[in-house]
N, C-alpha and C positions, 0 to 999 in steps of 0.2 A: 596210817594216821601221821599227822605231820608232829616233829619232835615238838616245838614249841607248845602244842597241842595237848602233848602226854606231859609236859610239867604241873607238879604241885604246888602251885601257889602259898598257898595258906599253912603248907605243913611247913616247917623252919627241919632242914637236917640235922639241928647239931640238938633237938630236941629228942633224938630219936638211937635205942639202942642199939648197940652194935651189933646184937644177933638179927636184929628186924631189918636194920642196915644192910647187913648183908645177905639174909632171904632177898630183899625188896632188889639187892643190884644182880644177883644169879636171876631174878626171875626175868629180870629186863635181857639181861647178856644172851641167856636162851632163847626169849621170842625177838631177839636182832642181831642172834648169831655174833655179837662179841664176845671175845676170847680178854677173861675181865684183865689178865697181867700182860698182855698182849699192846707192841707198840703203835700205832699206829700214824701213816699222814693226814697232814690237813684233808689230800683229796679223798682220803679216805674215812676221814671222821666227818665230811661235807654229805658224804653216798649213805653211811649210816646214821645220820641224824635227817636226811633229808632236805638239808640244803644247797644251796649253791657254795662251790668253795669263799666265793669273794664275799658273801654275809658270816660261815664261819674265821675269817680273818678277821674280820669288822671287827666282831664279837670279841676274839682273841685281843684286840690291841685294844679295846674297852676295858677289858677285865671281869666282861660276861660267863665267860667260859674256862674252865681248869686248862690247863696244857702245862710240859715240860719244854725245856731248852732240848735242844740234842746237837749238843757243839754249837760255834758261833753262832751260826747261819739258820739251821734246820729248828723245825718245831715239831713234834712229837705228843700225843694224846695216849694216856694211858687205858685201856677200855674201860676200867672202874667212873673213869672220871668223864667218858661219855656215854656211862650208864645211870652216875651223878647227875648227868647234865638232863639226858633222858625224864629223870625223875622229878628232878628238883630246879631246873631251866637253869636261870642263872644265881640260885641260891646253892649250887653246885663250888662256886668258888667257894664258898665260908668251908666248906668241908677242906677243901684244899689248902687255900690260901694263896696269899700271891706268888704267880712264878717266876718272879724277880727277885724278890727280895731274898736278901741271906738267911738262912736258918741251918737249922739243926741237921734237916734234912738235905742238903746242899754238901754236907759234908760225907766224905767216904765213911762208911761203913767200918772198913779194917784201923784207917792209919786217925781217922778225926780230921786229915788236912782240909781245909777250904777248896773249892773247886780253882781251875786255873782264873776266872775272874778275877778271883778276889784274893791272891795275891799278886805281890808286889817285889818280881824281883830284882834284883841290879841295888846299886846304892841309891839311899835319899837324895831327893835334888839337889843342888849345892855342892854335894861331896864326890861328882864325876870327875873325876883329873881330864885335864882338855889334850887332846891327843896332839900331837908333834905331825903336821902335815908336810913338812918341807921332803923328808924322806918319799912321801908316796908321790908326791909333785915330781919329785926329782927320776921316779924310777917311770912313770909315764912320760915323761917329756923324752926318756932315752930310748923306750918302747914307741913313740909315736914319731918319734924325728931318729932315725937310724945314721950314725956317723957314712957320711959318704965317702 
């Protein structure tokens, strides 16, 4: 059956206990072989939902679908949250929330720092002293013109 197909419309997740919550996402996990803390890729969250990867992207950059960052570059799907998605289609985000914005969750576990985003290091603008370029001129021009 096709994922969009098995979503619940009408049911709101955040209506919904925690213990029912998580019956409802183990029973999903076992009839689609997701591993629910398990990370998963796009092409891989595309083959277990049953779509093509370029409509799970679409979705992703709509704000259809939960996902995590995983470094700059890469995107990451948590099984829980394509067993969310499974469930609850794109009422799957409300459980999540957005995976841009800062929160609570964004912060390390041990220390509370902010992720590398969302600091800010080096001095405030303005207060960069302007570096003395004649030296570096000076030792390239004796590196690129050699005294003959």
């Amino acid at each position: 059956m096709h994922a969009l197909e098995l979503a619940v419309p009408n049911m709101p997740p955040g209506n919904i206990s925690k213990e029912t919550l998580d019956e409802m996402r183990a029973g999903v996990a076992e009839e689609h072989r997701i591993a629910p803390y398990a990370q998963y890729t796009e092409a891989d969250a595309a083959r277990f939902l049953h779509l093509d990867i370029s409509t799970v992207k679409r979705m992703r950059r709509s704000g259809r679908i939960p996902y995590v960052r995983h470094g700059q570059k890469s995107i990451r799907y948590i099984g829980r949250m394509l067993c969310d998605f499974i469930l609850f289609g794109k009422g799957a985000v409300e459980l999540w929330g957005e995976a841009n914005s800062t929160s609570e969750i964004s912060k390390s576990e041990t220390s509370g720092l902010l992720n590398s985003r969302d600091r800010r290091p080096g001095k405030s603008v303005g207060l960069t002293e302007k570096l003395d370029t004649s030296g570096a001129l000076a030792l390239a021009q004796r590196i690129l013109n050699p005294p003959k």
